[in-house]
BATI-140331 format. One line per 5 residues: number of its first residue (from 1); their letters; for each residue y, z, x of N, C-alpha, C. Coordinates in steps of 0.1 Angstrom, whole numbers, plus 5000, padded with zeros to 4 digits. Layout:
// BATI-140331
NUM	A	Y Z X Y Z X Y Z X | ...
END
This chain:
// BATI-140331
1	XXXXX	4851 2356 2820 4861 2365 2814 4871 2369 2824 | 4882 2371 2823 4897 2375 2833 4892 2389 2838 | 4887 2399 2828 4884 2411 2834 4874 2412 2846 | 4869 2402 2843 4854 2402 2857 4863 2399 2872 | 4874 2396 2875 4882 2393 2886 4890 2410 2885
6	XXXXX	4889 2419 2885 4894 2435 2883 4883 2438 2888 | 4889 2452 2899 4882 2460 2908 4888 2473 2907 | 4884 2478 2911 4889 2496 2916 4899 2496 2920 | 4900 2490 2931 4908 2498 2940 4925 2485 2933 | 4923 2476 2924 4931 2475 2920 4939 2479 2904
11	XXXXX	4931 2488 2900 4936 2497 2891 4934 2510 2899 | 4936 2516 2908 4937 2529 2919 4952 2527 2918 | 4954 2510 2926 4968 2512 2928 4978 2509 2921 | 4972 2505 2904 4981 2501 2893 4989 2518 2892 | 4976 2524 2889 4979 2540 2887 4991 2539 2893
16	XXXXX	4990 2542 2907 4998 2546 2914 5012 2543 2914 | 5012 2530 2910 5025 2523 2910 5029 2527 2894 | 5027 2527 2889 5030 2529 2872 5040 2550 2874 | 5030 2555 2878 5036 2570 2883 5046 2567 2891 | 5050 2564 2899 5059 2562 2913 5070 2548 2908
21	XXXXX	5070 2541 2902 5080 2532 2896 5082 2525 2905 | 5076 2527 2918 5081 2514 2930 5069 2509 2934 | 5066 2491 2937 5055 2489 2943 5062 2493 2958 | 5070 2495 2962 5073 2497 2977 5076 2515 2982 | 5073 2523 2975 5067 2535 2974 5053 2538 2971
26	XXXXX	5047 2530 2960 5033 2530 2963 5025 2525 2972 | 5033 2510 2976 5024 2507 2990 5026 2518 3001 | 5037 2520 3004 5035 2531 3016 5026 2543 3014 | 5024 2546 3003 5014 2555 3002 5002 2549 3004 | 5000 2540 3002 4986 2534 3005 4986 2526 3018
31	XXXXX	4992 2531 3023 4994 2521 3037 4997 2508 3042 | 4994 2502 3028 4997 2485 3030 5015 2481 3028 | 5015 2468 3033 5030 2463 3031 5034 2460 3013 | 5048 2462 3015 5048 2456 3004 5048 2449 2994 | 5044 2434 3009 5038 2420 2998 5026 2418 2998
36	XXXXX	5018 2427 3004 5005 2426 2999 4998 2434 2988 | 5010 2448 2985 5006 2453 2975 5009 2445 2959 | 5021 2438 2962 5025 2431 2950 5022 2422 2949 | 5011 2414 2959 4998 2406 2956 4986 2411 2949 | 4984 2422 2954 4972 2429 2946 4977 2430 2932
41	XXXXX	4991 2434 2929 4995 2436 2914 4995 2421 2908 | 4999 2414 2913 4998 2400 2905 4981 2394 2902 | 4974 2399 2914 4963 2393 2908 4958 2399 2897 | 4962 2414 2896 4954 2425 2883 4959 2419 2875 | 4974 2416 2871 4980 2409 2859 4971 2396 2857
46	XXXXX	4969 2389 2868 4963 2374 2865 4944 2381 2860 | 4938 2389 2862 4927 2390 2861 4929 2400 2845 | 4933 2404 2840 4937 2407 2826 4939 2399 2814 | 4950 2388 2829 4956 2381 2814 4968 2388 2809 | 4974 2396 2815 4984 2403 2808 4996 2407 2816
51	XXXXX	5011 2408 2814 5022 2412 2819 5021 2424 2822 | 5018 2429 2830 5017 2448 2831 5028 2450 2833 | 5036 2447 2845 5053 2450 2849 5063 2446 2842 | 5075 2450 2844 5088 2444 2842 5094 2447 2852 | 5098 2438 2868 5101 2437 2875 5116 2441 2871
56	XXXXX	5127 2447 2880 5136 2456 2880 5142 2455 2895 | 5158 2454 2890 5164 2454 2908 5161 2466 2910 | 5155 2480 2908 5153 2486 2915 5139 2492 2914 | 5129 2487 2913 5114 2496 2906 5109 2488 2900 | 5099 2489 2893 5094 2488 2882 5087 2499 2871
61	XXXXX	5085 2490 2856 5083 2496 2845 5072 2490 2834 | 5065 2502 2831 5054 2493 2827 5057 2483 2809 | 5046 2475 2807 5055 2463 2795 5043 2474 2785 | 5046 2473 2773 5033 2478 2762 5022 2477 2764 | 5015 2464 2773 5003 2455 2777 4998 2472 2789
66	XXXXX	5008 2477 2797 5008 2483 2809 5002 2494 2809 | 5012 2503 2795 5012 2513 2790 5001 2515 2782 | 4993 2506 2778 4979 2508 2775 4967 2504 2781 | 4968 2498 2793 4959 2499 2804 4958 2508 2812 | 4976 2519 2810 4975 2528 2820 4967 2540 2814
71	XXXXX	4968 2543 2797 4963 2554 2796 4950 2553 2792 | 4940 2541 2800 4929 2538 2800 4923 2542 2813 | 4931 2537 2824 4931 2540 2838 4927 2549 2841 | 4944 2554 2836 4943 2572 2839 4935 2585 2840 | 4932 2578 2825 4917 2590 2816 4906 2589 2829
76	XXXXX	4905 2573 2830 4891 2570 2834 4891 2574 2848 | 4898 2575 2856 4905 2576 2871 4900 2593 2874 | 4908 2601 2864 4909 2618 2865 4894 2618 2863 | 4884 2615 2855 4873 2617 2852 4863 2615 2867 | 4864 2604 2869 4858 2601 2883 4863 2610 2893
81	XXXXX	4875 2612 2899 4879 2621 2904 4875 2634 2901 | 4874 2644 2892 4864 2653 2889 4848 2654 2893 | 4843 2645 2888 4828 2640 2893 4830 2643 2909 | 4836 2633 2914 4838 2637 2927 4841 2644 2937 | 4851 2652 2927 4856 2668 2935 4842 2674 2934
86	XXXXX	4836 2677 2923 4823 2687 2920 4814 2681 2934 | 4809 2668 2938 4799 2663 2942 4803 2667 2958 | 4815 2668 2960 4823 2675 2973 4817 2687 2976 | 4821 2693 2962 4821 2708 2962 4810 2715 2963 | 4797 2708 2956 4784 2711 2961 4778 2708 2974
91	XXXXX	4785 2697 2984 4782 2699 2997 4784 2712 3004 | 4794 2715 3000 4802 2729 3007 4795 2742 3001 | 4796 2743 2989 4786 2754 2982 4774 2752 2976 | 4763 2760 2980 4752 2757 2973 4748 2759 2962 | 4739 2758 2951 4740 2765 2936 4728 2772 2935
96	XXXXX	4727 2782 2931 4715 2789 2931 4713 2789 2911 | 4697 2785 2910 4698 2786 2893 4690 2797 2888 | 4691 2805 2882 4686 2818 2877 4680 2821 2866 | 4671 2826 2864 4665 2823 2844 4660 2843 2850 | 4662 2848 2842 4659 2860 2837 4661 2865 2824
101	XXXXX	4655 2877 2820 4663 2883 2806 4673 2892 2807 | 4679 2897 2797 4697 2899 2798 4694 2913 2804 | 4689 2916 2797 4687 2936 2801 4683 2934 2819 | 4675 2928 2821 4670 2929 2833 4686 2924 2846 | 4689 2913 2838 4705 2906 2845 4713 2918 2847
106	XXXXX	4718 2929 2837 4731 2932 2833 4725 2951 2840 | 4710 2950 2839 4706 2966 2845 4709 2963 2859 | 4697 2953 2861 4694 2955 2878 4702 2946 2885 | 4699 2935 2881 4706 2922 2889 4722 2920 2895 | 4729 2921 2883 4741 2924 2884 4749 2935 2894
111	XXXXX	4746 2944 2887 4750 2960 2901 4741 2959 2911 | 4735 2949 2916 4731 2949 2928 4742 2935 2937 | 4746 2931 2926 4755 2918 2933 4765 2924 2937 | 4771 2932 2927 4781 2938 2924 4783 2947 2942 | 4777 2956 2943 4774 2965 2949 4772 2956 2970
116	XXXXX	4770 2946 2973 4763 2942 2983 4764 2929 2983 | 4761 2921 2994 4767 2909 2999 4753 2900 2996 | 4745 2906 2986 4736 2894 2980 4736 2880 2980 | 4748 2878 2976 4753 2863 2974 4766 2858 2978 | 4766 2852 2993 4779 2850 3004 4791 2840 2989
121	XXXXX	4804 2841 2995 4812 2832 2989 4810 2816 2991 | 4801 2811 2999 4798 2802 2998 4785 2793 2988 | 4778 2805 2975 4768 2801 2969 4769 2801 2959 | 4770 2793 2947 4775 2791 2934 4764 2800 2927 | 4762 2806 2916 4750 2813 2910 4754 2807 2896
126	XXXXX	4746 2798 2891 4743 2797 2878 4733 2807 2872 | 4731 2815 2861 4727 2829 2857 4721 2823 2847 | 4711 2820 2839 4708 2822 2824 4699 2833 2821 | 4699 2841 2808 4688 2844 2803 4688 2843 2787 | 4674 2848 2785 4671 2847 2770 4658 2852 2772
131	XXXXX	4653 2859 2759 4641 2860 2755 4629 2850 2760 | 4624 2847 2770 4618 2834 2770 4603 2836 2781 | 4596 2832 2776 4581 2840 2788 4583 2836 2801 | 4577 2839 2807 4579 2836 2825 4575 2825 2828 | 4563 2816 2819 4566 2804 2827 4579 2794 2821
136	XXXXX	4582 2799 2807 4598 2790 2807 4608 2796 2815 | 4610 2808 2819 4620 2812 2827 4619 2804 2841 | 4604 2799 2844 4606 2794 2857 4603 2777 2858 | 4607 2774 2848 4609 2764 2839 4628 2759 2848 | 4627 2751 2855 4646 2741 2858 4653 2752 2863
141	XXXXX	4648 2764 2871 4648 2774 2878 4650 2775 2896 | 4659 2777 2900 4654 2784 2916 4646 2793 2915 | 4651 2804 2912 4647 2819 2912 4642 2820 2894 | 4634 2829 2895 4631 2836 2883 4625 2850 2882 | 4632 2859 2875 4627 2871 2875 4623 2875 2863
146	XXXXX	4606 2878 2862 4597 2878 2849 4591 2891 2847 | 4589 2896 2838 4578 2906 2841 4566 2900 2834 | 4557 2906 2845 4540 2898 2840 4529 2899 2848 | 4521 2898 2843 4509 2904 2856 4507 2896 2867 | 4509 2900 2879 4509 2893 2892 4501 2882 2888
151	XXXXX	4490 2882 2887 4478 2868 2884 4483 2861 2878 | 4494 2863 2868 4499 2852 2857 4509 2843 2871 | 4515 2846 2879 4528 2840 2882 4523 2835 2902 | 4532 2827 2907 4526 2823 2916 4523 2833 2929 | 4515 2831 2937 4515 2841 2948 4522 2843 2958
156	XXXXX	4531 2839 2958 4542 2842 2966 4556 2851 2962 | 4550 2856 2949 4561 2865 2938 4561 2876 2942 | 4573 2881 2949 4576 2890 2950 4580 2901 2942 | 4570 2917 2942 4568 2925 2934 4585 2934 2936 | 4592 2936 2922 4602 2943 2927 4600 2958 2920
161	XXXXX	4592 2960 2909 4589 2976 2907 4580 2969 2895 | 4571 2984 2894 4559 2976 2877 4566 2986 2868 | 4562 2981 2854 4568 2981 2847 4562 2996 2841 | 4568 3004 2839 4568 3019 2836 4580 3022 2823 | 4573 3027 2815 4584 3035 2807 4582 3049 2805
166	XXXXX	4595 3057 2793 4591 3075 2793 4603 3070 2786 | 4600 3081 2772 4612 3083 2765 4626 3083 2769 | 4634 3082 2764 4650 3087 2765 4655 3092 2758 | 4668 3096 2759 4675 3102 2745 4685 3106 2754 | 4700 3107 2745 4713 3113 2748 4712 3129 2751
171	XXXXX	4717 3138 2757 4717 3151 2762 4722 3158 2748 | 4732 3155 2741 4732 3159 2728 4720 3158 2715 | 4714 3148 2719 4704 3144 2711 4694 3152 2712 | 4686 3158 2727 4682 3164 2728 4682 3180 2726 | 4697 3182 2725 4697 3197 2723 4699 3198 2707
176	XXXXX	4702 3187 2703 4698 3189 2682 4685 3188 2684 | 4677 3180 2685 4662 3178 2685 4655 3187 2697 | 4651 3200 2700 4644 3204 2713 4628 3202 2713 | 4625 3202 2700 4615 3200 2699 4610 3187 2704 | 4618 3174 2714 4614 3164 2717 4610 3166 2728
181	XXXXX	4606 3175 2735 4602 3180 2749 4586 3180 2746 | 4581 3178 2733 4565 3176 2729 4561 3167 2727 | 4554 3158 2732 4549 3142 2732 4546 3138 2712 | 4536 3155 2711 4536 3148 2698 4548 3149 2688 | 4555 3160 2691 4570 3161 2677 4573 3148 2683
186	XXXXX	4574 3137 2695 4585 3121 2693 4584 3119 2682 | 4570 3112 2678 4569 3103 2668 4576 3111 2650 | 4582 3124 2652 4588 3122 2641 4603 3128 2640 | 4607 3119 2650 4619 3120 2652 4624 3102 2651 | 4637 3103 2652 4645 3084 2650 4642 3081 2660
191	XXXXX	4632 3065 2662 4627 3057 2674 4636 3048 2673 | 4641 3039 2683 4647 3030 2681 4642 3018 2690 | 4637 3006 2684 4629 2999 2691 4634 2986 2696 | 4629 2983 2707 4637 2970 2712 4626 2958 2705 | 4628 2949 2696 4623 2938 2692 4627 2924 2699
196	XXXXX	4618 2918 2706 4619 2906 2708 4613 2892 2704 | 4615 2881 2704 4609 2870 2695 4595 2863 2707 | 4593 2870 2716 4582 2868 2725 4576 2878 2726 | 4562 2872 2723 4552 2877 2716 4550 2888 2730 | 4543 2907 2727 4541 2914 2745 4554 2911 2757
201	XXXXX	4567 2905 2748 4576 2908 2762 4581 2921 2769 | 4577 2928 2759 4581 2947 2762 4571 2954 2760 | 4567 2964 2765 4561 2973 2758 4567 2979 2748 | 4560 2988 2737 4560 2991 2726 4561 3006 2723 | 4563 3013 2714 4566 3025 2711 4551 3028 2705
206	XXXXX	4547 3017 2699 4528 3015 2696 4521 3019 2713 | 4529 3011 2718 4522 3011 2731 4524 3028 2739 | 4530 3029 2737 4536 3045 2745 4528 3055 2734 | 4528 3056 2723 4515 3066 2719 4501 3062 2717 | 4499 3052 2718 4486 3047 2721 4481 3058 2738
211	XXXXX	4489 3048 2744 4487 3054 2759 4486 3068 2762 | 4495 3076 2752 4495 3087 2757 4485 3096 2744 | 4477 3086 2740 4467 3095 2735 4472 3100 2715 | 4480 3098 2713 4488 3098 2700 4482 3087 2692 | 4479 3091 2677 4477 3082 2666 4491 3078 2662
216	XXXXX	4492 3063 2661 4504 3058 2661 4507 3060 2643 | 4518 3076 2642 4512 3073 2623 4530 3082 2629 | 4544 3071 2625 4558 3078 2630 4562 3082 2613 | 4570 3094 2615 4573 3099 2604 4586 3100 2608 | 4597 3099 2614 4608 3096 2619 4618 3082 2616
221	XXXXX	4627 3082 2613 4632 3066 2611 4632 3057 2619 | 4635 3044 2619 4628 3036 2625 4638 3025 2629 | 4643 3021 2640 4656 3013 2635 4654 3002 2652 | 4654 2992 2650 4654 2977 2655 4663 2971 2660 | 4661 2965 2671 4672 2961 2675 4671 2947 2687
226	XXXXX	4675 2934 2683 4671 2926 2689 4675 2923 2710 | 4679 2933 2716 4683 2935 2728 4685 2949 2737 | 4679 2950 2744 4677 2963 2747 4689 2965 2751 | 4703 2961 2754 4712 2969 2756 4719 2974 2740 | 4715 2965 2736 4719 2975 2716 4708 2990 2717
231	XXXXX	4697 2988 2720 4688 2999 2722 4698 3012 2728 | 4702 3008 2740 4707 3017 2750 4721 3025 2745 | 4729 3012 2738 4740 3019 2732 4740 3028 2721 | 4726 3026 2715 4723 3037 2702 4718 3049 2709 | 4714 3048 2715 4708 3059 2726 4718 3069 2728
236	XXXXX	4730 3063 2737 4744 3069 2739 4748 3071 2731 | 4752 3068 2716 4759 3074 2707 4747 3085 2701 | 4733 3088 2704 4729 3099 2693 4719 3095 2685 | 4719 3084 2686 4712 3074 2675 4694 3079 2672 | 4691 3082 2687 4675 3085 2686 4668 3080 2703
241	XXXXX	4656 3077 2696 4646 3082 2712 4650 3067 2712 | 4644 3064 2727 4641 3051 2729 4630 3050 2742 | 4624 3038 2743 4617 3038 2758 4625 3032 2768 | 4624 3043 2778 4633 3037 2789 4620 3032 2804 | 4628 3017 2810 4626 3008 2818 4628 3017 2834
246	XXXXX	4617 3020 2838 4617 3025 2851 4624 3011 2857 | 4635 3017 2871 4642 3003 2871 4652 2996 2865 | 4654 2997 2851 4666 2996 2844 4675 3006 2843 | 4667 3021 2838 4677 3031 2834 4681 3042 2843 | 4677 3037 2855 4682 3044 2869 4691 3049 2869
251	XXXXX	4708 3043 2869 4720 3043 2868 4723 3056 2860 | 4717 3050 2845 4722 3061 2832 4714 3072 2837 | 4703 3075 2843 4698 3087 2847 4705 3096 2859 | 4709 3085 2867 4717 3094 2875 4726 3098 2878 | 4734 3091 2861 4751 3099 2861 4746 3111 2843
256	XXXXX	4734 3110 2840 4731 3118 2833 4737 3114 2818 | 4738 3107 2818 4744 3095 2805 4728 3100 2796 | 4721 3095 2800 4703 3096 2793 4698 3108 2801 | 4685 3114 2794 4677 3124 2800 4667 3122 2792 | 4653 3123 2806 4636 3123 2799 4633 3136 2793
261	XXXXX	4635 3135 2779 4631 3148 2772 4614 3153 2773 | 4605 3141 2777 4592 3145 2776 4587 3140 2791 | 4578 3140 2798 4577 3133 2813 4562 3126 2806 | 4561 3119 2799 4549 3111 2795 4549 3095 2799 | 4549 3095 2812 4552 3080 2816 4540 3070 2810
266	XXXXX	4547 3062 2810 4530 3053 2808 4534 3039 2819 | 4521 3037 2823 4522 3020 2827 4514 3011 2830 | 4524 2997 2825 4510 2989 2821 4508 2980 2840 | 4500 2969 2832 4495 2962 2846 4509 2949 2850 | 4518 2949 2843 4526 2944 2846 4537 2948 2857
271	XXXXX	4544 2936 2863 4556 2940 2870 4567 2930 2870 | 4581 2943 2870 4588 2930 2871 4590 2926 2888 | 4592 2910 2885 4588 2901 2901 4597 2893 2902 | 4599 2889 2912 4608 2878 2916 4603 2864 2920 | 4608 2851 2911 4592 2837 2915 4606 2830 2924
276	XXXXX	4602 2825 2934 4611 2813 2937 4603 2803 2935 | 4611 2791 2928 4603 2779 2919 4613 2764 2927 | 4619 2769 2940 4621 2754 2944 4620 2754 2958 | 4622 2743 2964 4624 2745 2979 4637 2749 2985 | 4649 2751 2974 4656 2750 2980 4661 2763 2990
281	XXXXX	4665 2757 3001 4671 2770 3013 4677 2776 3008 | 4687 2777 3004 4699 2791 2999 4689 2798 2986 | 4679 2791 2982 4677 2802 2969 4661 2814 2976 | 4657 2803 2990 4652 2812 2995 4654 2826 3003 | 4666 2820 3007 4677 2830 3019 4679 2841 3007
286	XXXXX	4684 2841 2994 4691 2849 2981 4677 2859 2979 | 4666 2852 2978 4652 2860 2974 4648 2865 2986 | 4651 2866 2997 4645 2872 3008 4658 2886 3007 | 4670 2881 3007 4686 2898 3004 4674 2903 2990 | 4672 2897 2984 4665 2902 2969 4657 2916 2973
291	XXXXX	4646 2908 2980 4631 2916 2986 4637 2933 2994 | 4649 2926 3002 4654 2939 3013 4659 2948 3001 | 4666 2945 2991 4669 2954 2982 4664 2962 2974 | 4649 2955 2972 4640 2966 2958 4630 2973 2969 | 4629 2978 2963 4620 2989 2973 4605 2988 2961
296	XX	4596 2983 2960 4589 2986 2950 4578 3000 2948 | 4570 3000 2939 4571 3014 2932 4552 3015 2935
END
């Protein structure tokens, strides 16, 4: 076949010449003379089978045959060149990959990036989260931050606080409701619950009167909400109680946004931890700034 005599670097320099209208401007860009470049062009035509040019006393122009090889070229040229910038670019920067859940990203993770030189300008961070148990989070992962009982996750997981909760509620909310200052009036006041599609990925409002010795029987409304930052924002508008994330709701506590109307902490055997799940150097260098920053509990 004619196309099996076509190479790279002779459609590199068709490009070139098709944009630039001179084979004697594109060869100088490419270093070569001019009759060796318009040897290379004759062979591409002879290895096609096709008239690509229309030679010109001053330049050239491509024939219809040209102009549809070029915007084949072209496409295909930019696309590799992409590939190849990226494959550059990952020499230079490293990519750190991240699996956590959102509340945990957007409480802690985040305003700690935000805040501190966690992650130098030279380290790409891919971020995901979702609903998803700790061993899928550390699942095509550098780093993973789970909450779960030490024993479940590897032993080199670094503990960054255990998992503790205690009511909340807006400061207005509280001064309508005072009677929420009594473990037992919560349950009949508006709970608002964080629901997730992973089976024990939160503790529970079952779980928080259980613990604290309460028969779980709520006579208060009851309202759901598939993400604990929807949780949080009903919280701030009035909405009702909720359980707050020792560790998460730090911030909103200490600009007084939220206030513990009751001090009935509870906590389980869980914590949230930090797993590193590859070998890679930069995601270990990232989890060691991690470790200096949590102080655990």
């Amino acid at each position: 076949m004619a196309n099996d005599r076509v190479d790279l670097s002779q459609l590199a320099a068709f490009e070139l010449a098709a944009q630039r209208g001179s084979f004697t401007q594109a060869a100088r860009e490419l270093g070569l003379s001019q009759p060796a470049f318009s040897h290379r062009m004759r062979a591409l035509e002879d290895g096609v089978g096709r008239r690509l040019f229309a030679r010109q006393h001053r330049g050239v122009t491509l024939t219809g045959d040209g102009e549809m090889l070029y915007e084949a070229v072209s496409t295909s040229l930019r696309r590799i060149r992409r590939v190849l910038d990226r494959f550059r670019q990952d020499e230079v920067n490293q990519r750190i990959r991240i699996s956590l859940d959102f509340a945990f990203g957007a409480l802690w993770l985040m305003p700690r990036l935000a805040a501190s030189d966690l992650a130098p300008d030279n380290i790409d961070l891919q971020i995901s989260s979702g609903h998803l148990s700790p061993s899928r989070h550390m699942q095509n992962s550098d780093i993973a931050f789970v909450l779960a009982e030490p024993e479940a996750v590897p032993a080199h997981a670094i503990k960054l606080f255990r998992e503790e909760v205690v009511p909340i509620c807006s400061p207005a909310f509280l001064e309508q409701h005072p009677e929420a200052v009594t473990p037992g009036a919560v349950l009949g006041l508006p709970l608002l619950h964080n629901v997730t599609p992973v089976s024990d990925a939160w503790m529970t409002w079952h779980d928080w009167a259980t613990a604290s010795g309460l028969d779980w029987a709520p006579t208060g409304s009851q309202s759901e909400f598939t993400t604990y930052q929807f949780v949080l924002q009903a919280v701030l508008a009035g909405r009702g109680l909720a359980l707050g994330w020792h560790g998460l709701i730090d911030d909103l506590l200490r600009s007084g946004q939220v206030v513990v109307p009751v001090s009935a902490r509870v906590r389980s055997r869980r914590w949230y931890l930090a797993v590193l799940c590859s070998d890679a150097p930069a995601a270990r260098e990232f989890l060691e700034e991690i470790a200096r920053a949590a102080v655990p509990s």
